[in-house]
Rosetta silent file (secondary structure, phi, psi, omega in degrees, C-alpha in Angstrom):
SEQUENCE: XXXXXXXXXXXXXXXXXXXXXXXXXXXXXXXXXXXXXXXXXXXXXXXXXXXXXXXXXXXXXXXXXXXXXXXXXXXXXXXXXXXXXXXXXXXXXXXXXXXXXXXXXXXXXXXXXXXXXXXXXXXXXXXXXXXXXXXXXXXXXXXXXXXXXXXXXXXXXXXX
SCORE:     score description
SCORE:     0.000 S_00000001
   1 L     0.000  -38.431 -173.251   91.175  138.057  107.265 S_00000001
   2 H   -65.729  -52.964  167.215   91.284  138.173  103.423 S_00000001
   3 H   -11.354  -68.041  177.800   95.195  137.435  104.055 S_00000001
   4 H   -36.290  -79.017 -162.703   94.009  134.137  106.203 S_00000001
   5 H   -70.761  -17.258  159.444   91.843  132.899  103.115 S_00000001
   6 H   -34.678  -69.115  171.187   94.178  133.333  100.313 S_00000001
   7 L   -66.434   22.911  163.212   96.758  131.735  101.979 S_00000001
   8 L   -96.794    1.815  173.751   94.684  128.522  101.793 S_00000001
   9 L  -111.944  -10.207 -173.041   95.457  127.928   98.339 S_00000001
  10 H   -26.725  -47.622 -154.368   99.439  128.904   98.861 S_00000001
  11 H   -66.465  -36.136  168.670  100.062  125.362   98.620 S_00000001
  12 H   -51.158  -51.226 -179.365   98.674  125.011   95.313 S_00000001
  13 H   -69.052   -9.353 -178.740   99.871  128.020   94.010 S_00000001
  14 H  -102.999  -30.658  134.825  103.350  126.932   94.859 S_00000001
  15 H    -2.048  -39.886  154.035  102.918  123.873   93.060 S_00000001
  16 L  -114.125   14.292  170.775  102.902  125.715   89.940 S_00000001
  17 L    86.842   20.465  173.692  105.372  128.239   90.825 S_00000001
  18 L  -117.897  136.006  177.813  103.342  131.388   91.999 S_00000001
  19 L  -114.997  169.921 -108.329  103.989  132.809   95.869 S_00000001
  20 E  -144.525  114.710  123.901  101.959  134.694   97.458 S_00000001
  21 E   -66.061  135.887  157.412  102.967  138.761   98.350 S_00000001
  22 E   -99.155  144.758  161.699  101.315  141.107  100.362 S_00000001
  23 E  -138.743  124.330  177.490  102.046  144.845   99.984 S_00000001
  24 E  -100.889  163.546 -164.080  100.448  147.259  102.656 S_00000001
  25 L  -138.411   27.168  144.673  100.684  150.960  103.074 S_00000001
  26 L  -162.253  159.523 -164.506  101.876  151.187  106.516 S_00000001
  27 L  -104.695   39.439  170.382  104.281  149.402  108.464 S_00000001
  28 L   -90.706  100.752  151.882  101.823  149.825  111.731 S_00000001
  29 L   114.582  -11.726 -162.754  100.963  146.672  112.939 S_00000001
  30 L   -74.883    6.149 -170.313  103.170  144.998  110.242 S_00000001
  31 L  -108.512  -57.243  165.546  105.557  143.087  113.003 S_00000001
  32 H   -44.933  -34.684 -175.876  102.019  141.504  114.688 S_00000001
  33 H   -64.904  -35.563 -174.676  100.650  140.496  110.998 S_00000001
  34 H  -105.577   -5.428  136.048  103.721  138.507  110.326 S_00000001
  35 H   -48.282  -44.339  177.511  103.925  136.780  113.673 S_00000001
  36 L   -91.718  -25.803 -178.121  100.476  135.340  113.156 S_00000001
  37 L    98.932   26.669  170.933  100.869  134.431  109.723 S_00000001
  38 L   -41.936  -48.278  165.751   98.059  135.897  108.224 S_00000001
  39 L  -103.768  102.112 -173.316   99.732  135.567  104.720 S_00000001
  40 L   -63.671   80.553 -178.305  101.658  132.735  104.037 S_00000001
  41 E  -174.051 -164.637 -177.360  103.949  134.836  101.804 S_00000001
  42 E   -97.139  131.788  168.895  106.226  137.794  101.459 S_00000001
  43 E  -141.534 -168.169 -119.328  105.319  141.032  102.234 S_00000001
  44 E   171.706  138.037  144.090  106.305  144.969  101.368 S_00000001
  45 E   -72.351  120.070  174.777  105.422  148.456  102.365 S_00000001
  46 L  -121.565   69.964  164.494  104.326  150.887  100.071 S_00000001
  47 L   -26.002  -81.833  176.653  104.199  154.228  102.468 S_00000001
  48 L   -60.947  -16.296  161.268  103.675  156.397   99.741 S_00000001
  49 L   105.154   20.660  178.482  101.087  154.495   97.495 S_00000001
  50 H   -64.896  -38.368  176.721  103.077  154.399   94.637 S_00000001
  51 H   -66.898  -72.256 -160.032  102.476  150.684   93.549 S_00000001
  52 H   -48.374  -38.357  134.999   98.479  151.227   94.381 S_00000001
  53 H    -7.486  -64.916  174.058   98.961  154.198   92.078 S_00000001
  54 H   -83.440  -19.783  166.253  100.541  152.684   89.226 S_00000001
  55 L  -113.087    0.212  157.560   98.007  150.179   89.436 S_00000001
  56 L    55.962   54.445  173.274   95.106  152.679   89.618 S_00000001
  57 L  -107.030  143.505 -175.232   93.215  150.925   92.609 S_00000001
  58 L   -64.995 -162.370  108.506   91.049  154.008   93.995 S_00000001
  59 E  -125.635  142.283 -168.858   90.789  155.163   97.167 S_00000001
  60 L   -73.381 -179.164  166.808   87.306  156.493   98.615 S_00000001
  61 L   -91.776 -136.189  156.631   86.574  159.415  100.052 S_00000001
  62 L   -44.105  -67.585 -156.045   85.020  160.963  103.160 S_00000001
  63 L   -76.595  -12.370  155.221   81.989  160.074  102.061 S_00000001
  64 L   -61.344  -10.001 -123.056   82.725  156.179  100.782 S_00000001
  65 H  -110.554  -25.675 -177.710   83.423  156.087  103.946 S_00000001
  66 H   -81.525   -6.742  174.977   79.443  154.973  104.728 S_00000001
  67 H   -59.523  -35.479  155.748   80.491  152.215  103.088 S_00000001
  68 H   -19.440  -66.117 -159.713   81.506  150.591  106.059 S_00000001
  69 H   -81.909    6.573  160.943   78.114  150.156  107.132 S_00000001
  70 L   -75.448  165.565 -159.683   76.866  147.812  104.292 S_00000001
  71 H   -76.633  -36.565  167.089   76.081  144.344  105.242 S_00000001
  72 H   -46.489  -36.875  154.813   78.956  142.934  103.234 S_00000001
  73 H   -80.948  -11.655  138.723   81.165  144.881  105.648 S_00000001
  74 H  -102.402   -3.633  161.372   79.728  144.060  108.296 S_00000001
  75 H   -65.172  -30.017  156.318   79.428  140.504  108.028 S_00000001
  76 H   -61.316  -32.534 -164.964   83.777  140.874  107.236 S_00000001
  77 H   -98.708  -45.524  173.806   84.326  142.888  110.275 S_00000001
  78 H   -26.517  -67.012 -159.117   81.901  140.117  112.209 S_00000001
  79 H   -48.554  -50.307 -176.053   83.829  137.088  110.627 S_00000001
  80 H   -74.422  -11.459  166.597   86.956  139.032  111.749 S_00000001
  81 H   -62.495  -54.245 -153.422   85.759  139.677  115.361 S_00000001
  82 H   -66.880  -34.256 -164.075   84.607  135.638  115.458 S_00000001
  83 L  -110.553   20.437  159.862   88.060  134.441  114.064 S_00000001
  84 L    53.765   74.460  167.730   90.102  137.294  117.079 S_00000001
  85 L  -121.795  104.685 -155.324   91.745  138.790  113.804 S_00000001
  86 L   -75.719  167.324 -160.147   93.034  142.035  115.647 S_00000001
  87 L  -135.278  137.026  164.962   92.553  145.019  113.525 S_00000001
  88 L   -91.196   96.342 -172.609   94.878  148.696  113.094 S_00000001
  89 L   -96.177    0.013 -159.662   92.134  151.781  113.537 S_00000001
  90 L   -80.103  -43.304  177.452   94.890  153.777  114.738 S_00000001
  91 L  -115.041   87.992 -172.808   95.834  154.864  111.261 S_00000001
  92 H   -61.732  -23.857 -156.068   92.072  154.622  109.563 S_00000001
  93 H   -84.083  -20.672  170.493   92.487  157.049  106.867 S_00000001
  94 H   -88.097  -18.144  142.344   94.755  155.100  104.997 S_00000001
  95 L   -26.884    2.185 -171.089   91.777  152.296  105.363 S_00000001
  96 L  -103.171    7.936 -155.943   90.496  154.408  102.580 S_00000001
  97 E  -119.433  114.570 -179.771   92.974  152.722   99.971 S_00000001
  98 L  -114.301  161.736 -129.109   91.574  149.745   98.376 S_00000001
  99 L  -123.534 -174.864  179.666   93.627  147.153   97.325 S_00000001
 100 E  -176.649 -164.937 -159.381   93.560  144.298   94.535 S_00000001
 101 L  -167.060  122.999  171.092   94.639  141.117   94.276 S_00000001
 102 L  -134.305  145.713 -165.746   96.923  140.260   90.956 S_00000001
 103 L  -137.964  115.085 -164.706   98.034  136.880   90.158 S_00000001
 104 E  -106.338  105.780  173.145  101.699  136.495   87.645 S_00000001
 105 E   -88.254  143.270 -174.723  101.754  132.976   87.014 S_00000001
 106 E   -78.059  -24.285 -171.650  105.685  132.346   85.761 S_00000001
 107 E  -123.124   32.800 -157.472  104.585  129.952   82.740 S_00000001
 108 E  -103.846   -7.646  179.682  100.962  131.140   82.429 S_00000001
 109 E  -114.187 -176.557 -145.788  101.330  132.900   79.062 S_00000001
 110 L   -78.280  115.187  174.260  101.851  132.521   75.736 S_00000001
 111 L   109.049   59.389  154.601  104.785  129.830   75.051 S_00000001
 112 L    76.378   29.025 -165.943  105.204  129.502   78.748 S_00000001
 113 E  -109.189  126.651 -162.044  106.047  132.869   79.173 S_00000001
 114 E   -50.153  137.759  165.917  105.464  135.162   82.827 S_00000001
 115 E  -155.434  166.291  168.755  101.622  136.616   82.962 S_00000001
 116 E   -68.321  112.456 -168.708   99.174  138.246   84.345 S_00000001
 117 L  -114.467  -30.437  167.757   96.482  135.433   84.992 S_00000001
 118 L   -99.950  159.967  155.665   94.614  137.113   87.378 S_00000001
 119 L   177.491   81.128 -168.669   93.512  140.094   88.212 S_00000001
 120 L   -90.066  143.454  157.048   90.643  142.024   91.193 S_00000001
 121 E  -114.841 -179.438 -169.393   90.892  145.509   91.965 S_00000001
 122 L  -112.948  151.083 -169.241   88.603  146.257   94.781 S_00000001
 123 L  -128.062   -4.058  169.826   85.218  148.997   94.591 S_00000001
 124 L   178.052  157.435 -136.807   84.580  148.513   98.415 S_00000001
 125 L   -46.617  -67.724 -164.996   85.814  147.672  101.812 S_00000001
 126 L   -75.566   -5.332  179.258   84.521  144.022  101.869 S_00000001
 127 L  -104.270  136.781 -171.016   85.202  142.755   97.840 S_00000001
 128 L  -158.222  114.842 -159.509   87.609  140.228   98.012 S_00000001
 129 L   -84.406  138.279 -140.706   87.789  137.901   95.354 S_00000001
 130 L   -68.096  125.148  176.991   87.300  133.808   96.293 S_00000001
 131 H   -44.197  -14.736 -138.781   90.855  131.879   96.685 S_00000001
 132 H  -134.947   10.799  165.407   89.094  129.183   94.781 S_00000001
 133 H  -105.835  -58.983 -168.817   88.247  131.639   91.271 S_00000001
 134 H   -48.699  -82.823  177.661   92.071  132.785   91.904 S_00000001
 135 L   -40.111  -52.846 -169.253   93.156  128.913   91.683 S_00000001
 136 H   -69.711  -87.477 -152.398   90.549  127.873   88.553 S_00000001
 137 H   -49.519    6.260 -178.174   92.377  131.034   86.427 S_00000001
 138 H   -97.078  -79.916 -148.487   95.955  129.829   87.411 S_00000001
 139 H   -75.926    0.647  171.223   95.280  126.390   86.495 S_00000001
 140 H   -87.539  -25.576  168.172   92.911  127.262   83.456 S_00000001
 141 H   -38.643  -62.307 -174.661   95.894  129.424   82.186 S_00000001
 142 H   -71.956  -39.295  125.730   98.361  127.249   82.511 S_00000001
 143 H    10.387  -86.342 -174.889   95.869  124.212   80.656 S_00000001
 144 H   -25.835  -68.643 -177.327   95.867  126.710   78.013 S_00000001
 145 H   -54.592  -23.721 -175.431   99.334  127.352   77.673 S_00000001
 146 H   -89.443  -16.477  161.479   99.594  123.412   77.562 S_00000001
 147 L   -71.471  -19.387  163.838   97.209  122.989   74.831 S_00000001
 148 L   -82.313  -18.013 -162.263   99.156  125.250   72.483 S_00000001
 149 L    80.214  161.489  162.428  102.186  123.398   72.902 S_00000001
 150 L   -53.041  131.897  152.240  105.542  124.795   72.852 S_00000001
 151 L   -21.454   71.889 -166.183  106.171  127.269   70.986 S_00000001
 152 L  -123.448  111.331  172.730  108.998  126.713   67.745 S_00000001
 153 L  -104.553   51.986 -161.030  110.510  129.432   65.860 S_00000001
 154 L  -106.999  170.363 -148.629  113.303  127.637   64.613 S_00000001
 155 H   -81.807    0.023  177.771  113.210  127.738   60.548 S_00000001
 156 H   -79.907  -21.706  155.419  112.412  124.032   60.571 S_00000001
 157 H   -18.124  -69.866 -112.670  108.726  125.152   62.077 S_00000001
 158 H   -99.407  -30.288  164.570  107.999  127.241   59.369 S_00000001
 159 H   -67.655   -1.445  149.020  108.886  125.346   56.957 S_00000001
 160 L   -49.493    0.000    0.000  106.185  122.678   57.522 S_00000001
């Protein structure tokens, strides 16, 4: 579902040159995900967790596990009943691996230079940060970056 609302800014985001990846951690269910289109983007397997690793998004335990039941998760697993989003229970335990959302704008840094502009990791089942906070930090980056101006290290710069 989070997939769904993301991809409602793709168009924007490709407008300024950032597309849209998914990466998942099993490839159960992954032929159905990309037939409906959930993500308008590219997306990647990580079996082993290395990228969620390397990016030090948690996973709960057993006992996070009650998390489920708070009303933020259920009103996600409602939304996703209401909008027929079908869901993979088969392999739950990797459901225990939260996720993040990072956003590399190609000119969003300093002198137009590739950055990190974005960046949620997730603390439970249901935080998922708004498509439309994703979109203001692309386009206040790149603002930024337009307000310094280019960059010039050539020796006629410095010598102003």
């Amino acid at each position: 579902m989070w997939s769904e609302d993301l991809s409602t800014i793709a168009p924007d985001l490709k407008t300024v040159g950032v597309e849209l990846h998914g990466v998942g951690t099993s490839r159960k269910g992954l032929d159905e995900f990309q037939s409906v289109q959930f993500l308008k983007g590219k997306l990647y397997v990580d079996e082993d967790g290395a990228a969620y690793t390397a990016l030090n998004f948690k996973e709960l335990g057993l006992l996070d596990g009650f998390g489920l039941l708070s009303p933020a998760a259920h009103k996600a697993y409602m939304e996703a009943r209401h909008r027929r989003v079908p869901g993979n229970f088969e392999e739950a335990e990797k459901g225990m691996q939260m996720g993040g959302t990072i956003v590399i704008s190609p000119k969003g840094g300093k002198g137009g230079q590739p950055a990190i502009v974005f960046m949620h990791s997730q603390t439970g089942y249901a935080d998922q940060p708004d498509p439309q906070d994703i979109l203001k930090a692309v386009q206040g980056a790149l603002n930024a970056n337009e307000d310094m101006g280019p960059e010039d290290d050539s020796e006629e710069a410095s010598s102003r």
